[in-house]
ROZALO-950383 format. One record per residue (C-alpha): residue in one letter; x, y, z. Coordinates in Angstrom, 2 decimals. Last residue first. Example, Ala and Ser with C-alpha at 12.3 -4.5 7.8 and 13.67 -1.06 7.14 Angstrom:
S, 13.67, -1.06, 7.14
A, 12.30, -4.50, 7.80
//
This chain:
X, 109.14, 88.17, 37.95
X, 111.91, 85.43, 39.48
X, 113.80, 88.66, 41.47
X, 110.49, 88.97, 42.72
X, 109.67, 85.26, 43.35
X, 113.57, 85.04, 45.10
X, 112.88, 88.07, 46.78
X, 109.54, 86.07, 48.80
X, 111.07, 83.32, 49.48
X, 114.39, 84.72, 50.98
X, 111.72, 87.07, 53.56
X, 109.98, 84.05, 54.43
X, 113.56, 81.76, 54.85
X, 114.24, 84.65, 57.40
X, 111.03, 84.93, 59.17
X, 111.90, 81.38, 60.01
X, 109.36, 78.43, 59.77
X, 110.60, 75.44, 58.25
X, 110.17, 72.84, 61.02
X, 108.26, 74.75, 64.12
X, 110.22, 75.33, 67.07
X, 110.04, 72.90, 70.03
X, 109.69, 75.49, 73.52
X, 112.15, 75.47, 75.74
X, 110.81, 76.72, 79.33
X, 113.50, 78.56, 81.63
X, 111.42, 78.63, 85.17
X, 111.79, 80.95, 88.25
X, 113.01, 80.39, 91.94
X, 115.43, 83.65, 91.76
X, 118.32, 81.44, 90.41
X, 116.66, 80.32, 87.81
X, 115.44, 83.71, 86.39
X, 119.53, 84.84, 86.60
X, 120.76, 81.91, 85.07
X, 117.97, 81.68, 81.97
X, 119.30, 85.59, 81.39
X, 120.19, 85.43, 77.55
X, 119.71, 81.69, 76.68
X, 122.99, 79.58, 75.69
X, 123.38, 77.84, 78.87
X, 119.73, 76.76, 78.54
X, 120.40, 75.01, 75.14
X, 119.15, 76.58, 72.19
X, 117.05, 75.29, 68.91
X, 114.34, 74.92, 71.72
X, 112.88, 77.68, 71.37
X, 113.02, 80.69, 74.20
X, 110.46, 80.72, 77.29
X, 111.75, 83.04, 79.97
X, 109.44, 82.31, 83.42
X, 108.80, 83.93, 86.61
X, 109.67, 87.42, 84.68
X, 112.82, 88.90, 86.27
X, 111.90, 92.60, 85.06
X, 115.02, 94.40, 85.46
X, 117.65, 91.11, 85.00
X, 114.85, 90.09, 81.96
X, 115.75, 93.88, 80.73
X, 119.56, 93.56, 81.86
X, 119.96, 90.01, 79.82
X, 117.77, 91.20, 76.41
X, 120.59, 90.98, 74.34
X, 122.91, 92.84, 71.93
X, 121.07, 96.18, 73.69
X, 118.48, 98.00, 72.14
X, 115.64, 96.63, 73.68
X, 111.75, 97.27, 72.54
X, 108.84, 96.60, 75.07
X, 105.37, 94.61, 74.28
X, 102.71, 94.18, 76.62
X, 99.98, 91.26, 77.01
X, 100.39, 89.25, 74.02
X, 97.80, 86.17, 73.58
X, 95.54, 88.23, 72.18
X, 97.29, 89.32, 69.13
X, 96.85, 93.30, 68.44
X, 99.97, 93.72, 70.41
X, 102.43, 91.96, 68.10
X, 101.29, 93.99, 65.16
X, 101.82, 97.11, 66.78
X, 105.22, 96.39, 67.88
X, 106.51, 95.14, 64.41
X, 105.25, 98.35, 62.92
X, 106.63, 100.46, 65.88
X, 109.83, 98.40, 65.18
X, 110.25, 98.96, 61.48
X, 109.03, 96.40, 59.01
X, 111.62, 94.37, 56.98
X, 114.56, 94.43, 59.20
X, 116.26, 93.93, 57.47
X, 117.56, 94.73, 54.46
X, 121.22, 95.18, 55.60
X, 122.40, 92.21, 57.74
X, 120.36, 90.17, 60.29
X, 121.99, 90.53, 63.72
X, 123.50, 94.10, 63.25
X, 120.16, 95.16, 61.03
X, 118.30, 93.32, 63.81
X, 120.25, 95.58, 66.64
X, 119.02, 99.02, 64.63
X, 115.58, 98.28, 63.85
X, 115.18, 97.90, 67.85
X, 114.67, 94.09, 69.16
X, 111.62, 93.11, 70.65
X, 110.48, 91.58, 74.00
X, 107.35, 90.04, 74.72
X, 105.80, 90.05, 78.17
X, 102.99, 87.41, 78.81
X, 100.91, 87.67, 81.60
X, 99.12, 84.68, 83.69
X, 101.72, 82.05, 82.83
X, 102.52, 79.12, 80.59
X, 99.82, 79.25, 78.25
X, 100.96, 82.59, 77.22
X, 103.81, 80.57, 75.96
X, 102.39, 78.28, 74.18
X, 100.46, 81.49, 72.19
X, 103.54, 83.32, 71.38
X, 105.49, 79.92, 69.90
X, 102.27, 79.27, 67.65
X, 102.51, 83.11, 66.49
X, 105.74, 83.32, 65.31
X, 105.79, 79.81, 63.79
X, 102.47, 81.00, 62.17
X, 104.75, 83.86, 60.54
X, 105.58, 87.50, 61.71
X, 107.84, 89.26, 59.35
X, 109.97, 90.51, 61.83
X, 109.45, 88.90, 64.61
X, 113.00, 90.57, 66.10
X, 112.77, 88.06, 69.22
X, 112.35, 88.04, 72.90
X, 109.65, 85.91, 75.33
X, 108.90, 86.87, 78.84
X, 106.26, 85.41, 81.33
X, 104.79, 86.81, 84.45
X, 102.59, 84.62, 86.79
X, 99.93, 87.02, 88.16
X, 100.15, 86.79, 92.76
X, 97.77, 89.96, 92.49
X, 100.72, 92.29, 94.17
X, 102.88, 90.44, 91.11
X, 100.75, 92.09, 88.43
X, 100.99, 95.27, 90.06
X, 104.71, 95.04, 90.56
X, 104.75, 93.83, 87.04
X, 102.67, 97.11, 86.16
X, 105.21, 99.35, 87.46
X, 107.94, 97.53, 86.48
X, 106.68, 98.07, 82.31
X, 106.00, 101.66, 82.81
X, 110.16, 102.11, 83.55
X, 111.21, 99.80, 81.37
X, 108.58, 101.79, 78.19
X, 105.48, 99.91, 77.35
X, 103.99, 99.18, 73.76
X, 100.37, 97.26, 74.63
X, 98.13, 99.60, 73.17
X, 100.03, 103.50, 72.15
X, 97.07, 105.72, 71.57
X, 95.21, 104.33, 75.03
X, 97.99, 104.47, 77.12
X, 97.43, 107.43, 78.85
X, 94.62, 105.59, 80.71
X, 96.56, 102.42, 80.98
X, 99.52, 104.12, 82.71
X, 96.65, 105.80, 85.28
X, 95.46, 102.25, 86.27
X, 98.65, 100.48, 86.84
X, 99.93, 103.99, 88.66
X, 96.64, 103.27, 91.01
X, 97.24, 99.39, 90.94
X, 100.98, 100.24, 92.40
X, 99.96, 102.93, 94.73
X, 97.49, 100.06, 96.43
X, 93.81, 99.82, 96.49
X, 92.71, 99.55, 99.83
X, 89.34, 97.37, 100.13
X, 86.28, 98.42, 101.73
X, 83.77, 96.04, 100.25
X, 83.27, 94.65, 97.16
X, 85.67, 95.54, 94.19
X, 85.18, 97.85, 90.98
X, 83.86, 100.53, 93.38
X, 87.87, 101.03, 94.54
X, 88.86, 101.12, 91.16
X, 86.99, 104.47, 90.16
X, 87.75, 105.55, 93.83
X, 91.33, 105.31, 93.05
X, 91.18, 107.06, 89.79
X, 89.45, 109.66, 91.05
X, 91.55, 110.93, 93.90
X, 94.48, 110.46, 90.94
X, 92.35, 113.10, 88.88
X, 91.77, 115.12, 91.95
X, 95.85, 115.29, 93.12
X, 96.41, 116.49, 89.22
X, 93.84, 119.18, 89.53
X, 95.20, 120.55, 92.87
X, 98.45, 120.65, 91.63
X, 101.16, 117.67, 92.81
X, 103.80, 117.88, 95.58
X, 103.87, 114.30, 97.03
X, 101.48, 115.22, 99.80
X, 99.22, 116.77, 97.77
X, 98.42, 113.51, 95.75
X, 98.61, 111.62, 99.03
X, 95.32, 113.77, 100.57
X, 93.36, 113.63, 96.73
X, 94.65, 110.03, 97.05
X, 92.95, 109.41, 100.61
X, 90.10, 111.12, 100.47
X, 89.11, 109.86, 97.21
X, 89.69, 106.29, 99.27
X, 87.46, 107.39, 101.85
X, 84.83, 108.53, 99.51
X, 85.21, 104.79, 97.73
X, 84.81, 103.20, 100.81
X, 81.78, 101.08, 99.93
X, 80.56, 102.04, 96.51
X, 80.50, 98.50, 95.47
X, 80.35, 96.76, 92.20
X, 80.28, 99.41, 89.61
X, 81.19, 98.58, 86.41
X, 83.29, 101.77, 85.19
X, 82.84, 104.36, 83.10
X, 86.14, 107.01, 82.81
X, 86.16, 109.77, 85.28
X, 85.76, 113.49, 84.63
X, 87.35, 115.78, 86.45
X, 85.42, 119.26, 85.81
X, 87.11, 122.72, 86.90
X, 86.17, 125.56, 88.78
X, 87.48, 128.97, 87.60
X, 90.28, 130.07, 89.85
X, 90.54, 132.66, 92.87
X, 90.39, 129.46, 95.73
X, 90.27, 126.32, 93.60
X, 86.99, 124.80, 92.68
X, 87.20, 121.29, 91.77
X, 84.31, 119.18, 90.36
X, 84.06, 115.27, 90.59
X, 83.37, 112.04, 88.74
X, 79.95, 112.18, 86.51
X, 79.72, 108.46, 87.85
X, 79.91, 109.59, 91.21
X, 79.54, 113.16, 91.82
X, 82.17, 113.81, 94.42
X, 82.80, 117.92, 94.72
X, 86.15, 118.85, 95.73
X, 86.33, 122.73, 97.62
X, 89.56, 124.01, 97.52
X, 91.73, 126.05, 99.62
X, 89.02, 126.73, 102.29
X, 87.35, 130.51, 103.37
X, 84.23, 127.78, 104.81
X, 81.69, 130.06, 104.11
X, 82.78, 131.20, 100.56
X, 84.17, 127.69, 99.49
X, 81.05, 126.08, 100.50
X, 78.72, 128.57, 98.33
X, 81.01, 128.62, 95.64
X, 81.36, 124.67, 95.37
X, 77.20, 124.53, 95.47
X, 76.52, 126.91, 93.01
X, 79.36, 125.01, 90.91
X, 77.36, 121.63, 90.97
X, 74.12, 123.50, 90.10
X, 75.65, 124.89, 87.07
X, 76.84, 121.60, 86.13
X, 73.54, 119.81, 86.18
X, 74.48, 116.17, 86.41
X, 71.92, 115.00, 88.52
X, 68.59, 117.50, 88.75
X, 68.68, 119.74, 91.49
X, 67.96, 119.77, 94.98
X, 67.04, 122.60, 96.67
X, 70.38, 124.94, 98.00
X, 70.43, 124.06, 102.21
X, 74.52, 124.86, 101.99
X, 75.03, 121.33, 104.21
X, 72.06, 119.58, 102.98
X, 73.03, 120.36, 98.96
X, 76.51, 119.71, 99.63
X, 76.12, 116.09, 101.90
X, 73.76, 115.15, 98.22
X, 76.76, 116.18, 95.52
X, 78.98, 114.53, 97.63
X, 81.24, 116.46, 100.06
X, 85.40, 116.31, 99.44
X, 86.71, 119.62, 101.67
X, 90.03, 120.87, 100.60
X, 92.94, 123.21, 103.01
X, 90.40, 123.43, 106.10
X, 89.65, 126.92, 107.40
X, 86.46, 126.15, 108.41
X, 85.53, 122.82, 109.46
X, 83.16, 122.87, 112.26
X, 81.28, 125.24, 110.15
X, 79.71, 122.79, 108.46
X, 76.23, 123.02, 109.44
X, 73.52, 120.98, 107.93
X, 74.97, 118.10, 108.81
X, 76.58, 114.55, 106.53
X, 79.60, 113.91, 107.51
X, 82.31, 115.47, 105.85
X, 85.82, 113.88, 104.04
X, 88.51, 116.75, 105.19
X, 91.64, 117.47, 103.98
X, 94.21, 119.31, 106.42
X, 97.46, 121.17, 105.39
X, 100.47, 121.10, 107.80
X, 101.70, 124.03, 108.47
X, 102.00, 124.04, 112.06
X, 100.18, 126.75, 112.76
X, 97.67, 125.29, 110.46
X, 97.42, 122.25, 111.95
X, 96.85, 123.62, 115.50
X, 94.16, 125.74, 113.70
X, 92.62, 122.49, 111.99
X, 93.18, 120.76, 115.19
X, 91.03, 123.59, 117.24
X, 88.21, 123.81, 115.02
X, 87.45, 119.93, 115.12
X, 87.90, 119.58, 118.37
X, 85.04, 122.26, 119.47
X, 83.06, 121.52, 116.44
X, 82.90, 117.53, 117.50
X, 84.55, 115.30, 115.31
X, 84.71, 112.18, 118.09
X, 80.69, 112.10, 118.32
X, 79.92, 109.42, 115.70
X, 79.08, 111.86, 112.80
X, 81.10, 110.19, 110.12
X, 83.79, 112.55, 110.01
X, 87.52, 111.74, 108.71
X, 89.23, 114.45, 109.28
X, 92.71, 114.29, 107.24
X, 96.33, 115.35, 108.26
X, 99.23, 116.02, 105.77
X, 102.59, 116.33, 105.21
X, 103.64, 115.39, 109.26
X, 106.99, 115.68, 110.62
X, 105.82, 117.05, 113.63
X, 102.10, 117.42, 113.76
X, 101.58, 113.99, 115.83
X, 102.22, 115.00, 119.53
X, 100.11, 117.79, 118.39
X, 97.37, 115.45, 117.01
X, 97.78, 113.22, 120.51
X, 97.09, 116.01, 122.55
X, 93.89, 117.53, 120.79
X, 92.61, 113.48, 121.72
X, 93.56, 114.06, 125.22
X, 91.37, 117.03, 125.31
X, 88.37, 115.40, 123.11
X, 88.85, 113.00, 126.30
X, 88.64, 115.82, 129.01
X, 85.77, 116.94, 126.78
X, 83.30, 114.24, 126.70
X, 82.91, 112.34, 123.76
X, 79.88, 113.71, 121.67
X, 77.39, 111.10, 121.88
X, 76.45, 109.43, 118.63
X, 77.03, 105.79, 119.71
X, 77.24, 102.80, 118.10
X, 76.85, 99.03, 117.14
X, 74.78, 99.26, 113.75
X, 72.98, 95.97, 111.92
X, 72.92, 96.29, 108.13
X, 70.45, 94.57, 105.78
X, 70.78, 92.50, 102.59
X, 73.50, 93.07, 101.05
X, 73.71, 90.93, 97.45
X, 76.82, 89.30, 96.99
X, 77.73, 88.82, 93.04
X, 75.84, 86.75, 90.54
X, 73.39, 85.75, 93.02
X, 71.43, 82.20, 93.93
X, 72.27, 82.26, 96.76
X, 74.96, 85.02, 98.35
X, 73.21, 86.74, 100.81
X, 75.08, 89.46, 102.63
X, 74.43, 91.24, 106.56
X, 76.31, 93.66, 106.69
X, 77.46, 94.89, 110.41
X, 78.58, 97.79, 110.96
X, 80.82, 98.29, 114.46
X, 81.25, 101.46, 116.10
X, 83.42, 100.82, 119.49
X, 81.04, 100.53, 122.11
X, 81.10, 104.02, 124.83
X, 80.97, 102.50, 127.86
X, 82.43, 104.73, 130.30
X, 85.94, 102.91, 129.25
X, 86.65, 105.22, 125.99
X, 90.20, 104.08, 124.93
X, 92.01, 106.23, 122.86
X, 93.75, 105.85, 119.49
X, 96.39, 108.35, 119.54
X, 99.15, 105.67, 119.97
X, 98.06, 103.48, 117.12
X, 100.53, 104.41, 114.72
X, 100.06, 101.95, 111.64
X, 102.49, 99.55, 110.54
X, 99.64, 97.56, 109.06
X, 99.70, 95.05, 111.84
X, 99.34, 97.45, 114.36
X, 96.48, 98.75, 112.52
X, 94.55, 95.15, 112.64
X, 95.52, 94.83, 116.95
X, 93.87, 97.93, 117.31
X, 90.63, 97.31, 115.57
X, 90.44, 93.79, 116.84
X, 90.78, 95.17, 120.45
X, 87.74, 97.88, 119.80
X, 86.18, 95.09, 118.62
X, 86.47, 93.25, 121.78
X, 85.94, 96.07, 123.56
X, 86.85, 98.97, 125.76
X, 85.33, 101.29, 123.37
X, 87.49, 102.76, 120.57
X, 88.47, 106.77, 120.50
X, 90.27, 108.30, 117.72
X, 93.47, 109.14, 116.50
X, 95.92, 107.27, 113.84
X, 98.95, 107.73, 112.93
X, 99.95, 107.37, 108.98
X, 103.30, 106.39, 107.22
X, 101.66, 106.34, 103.68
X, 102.72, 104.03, 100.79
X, 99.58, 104.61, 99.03
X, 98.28, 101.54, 100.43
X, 98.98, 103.29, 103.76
X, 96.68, 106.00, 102.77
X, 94.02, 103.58, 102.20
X, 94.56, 101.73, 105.26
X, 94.28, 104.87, 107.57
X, 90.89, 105.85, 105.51
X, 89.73, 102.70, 106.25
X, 90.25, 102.95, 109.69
X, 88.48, 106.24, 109.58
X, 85.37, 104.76, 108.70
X, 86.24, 100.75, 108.50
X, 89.04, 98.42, 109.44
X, 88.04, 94.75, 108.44
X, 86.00, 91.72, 109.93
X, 84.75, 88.65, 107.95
X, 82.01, 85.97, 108.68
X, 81.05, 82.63, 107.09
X, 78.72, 80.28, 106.16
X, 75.50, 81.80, 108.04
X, 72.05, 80.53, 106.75
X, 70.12, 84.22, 106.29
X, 66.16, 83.72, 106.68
X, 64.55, 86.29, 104.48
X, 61.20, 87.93, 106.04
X, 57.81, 87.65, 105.73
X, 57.30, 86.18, 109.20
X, 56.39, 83.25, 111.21
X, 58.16, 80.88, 108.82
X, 60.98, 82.52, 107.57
X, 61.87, 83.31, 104.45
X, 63.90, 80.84, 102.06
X, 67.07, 81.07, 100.11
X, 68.98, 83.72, 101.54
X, 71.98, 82.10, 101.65
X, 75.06, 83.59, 104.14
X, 77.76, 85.83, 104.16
X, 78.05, 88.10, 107.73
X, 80.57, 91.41, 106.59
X, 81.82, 93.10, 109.72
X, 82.76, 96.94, 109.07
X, 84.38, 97.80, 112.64
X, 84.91, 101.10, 113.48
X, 87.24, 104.24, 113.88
X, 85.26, 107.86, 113.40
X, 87.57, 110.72, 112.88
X, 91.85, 111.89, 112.95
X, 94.02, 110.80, 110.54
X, 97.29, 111.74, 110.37
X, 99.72, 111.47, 107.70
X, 103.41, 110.83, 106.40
X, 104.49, 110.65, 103.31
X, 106.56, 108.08, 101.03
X, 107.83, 109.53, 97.49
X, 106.44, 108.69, 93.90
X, 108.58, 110.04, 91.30
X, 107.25, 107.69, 88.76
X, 103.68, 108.63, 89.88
X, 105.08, 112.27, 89.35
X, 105.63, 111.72, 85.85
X, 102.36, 109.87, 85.53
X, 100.43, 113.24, 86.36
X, 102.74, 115.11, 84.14
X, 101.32, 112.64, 81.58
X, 97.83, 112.66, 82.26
//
């Protein structure tokens, strides 16, 4: 975990292609409160209707979430959706100039979902409606499509296949971009569809099949869930007939298996999660096992971030990308787990740029809290109130002995840190070791610095910098006779009294 987090700090931009199945995953909401009168069947009241990039597309965004440059190839219909499709990638920055226009009448896929939402927790699908074809496109198009990869190549880290058996990933196109690829050195990941025959993709750097597209594609029976041996039978057997890199096995809550060319296959577990909706998650697996690469890390490392971002990706409904930022959020908490709230600068601005990508209201507070007192904890709590995170700075042992004299401080400052993050109210703690925390609040520029009110703004370590970015300076009323200091003279005056 943490040379995995040590190259999430590195993180570096990357280019892709992504060649597969573009569509349209269109998401009807309605209530499903009554069935229809001449049949047995729920009658859906429409409220409203939302369209976003799926298949391939959502591969594309994922990959650009992960601060991907990506170009896209593919074939839309000569369509409305086809249009929306188009005009959606353009406004992600996305290279839309291999994305081909089928005019013989070919649709472009759309999925429609059709969700109730009465009387549900969460959104409840009830049926799907599919727009498609399954025709293989005809050559002098899979021609112009070989075209646009090579245009492509150049410059590229890596290129992913996204097949979902719409007749684009054919075995003559597929074969020949993963050789044009490979001349070109350019690695290529590949997210199957579901056949019984995967030869189309041999000689691919990784292949990501489920546990159930494995067992169809090698023909081995079916096996009971979770059997390891089983799971490995089927990475061998892919591995040997496709002569790939690595073979990545998806098994859902069990996470995923990887089986490296020469080297003992090895488990990934993920951590439990609640799932909400396994919509895109392979695509997003995809995606960060492809980005992982691209930014120079092991096969193993690549996997565990691949399963990270599906983990979150279920946690949502629908195909949503889940950004670099929330993955590096995600892994940081992970390998936090001996260490709570404590954060480093550099851990610390990843999650603020996490919590700010969610449009959470960050709030700092500094002090030595020492001996922590109900003044301590009354001023921590008001300000929580005043924001959706609250940040709480601490001085080092060594600037409250300059502040406070010799003696203190009382507890050192992984005591003082530990206590502060077991209150609820306290969302991450970070020590400074500077007179002041100016270049920390300058780093982090919270959205508001709360301080008591025994100073005036002019007085407060970086109020001028968070006002002048649009942010708040809140003075909160201290406490009458509550000082850590007057707690600490209490308590050696009744021992020097004894």
């Amino acid at each position: 975990m943490e040379r995995l987090l040590h190259h999430l700090a590195e993180w570096k931009p990357f280019r892709a292609i992504v060649v597969g199945d573009f569509m349209v995953d269109e998401m009807v909401y309605g209530d499903a409160e009554r069935l229809s009168a001449d049949a047995p069947v729920p009658v859906l009241h429409v409220r409203k209707v939302e369209r976003n990039p799926g298949g391939a597309a959502n591969l594309v965004r994922a990959l650009a979430a992960l601060n991907g440059s990506v170009a896209a190839v593919g074939v839309l219909g000569a369509d409305e959706a086809g249009a929306f499709l188009r005009a959606s990638l353009a406004a992600d920055g996305v290279d839309d100039a291999g994305l081909l226009e089928d005019a013989s009448g070919r649709p472009t896929t759309v999925k429609r979902n059709l969700i109730g939402l009465a009387q549900q927790r969460h959104p409840q699908k009830m049926f799907r409606v599919d727009y498609e074809s399954r025709d293989p496109v005809p050559a002098e198009l899979g021609e112009r499509l070989i075209g646009a990869v090579r245009a492509a190549l150049p410059g590229a880290d890596v290129l992913c296949i996204e097949d979902y058996a719409k007749g684009v990933c054919t075995p003559d196109l597929c074969a020949r971009i993963i050789a044009e690829a490979k001349a070109a050195g350019v690695p290529v990941f590949v997210d199957p569809a579901k056949l019984a025959d995967y030869s189309r993709y041999r000689d691919c750097s990784a292949i990501t099949p489920n546990r159930n597209e494995a067992e169809h594609a090698t023909g081995l029976a079916t096996r009971p869930e979770g059997e390891a041996g089983h799971n490995v039978e089927l990475a061998r057997a892919l591995q040997a007939s496709l002569g790939c890199e690595a073979v990545v096995l998806t098994l859902d809550r069990h996470g995923a298996l990887l089986l490296e060319r020469d080297r003992e296959p090895v488990a990934a577990p993920t951590i439990a999660r609640q799932v909400y909706d396994v919509t895109g998650a392979g695509d997003v697996f995809l995606a960060g096992l492809a980005a992982g690469r691209a930014n120079g890390l092991s096969w193993p490392d690549a996997t565990q971030l691949a399963n990270v971002a599906a983990g979150l990706e279920v946690e949502v409904f629908g195909a949503q990308p889940i950004p670099i930022e929330r993955v590096h959020q995600q892994v940081l908490a992970e390998a936090s787990g001996r260490s709570g709230k404590l954060r480093s600068l550099s851990q610390l601005l990843v999650e603020a740029k996490a919590w700010r990508r969610d449009g959470k209201r960050i709030v700092f507070t500094k002090g030595c809290f020492d001996v922590l007192h109900s003044g301590h904890v009354s001023l921590l709590e008001r300000a929580a109130g005043a924001g959706d995170v609250l940040v709480v700075g601490i001085n080092t042992d060594g600037t409250v002995r300059a502040l406070k004299g010799d003696g203190r401080p009382v507890n050192s400052e992984a005591e003082r840190a530990r206590v502060l993050g077991a209150l609820g109210c306290v969302d991450r703690v970070i020590l400074f070791a500077e007179p002041t925390p100016a270049e920390l609040i300058e780093s982090l520029a919270p959205d508001v610095l709360v301080k008591g009110d025994e100073y005036p703004i002019e007085k407060i370590p970086g109020a001028r910098c968070v006002i002048e970015r649009g942010g708040q300076v809140l003075r909160i009323p201290m406490i009458e006779g509550k000082s850590t200091t007057a707690t600490v003279n209490r308590i050696r005056s009744s021992q020097s009294g004894a």
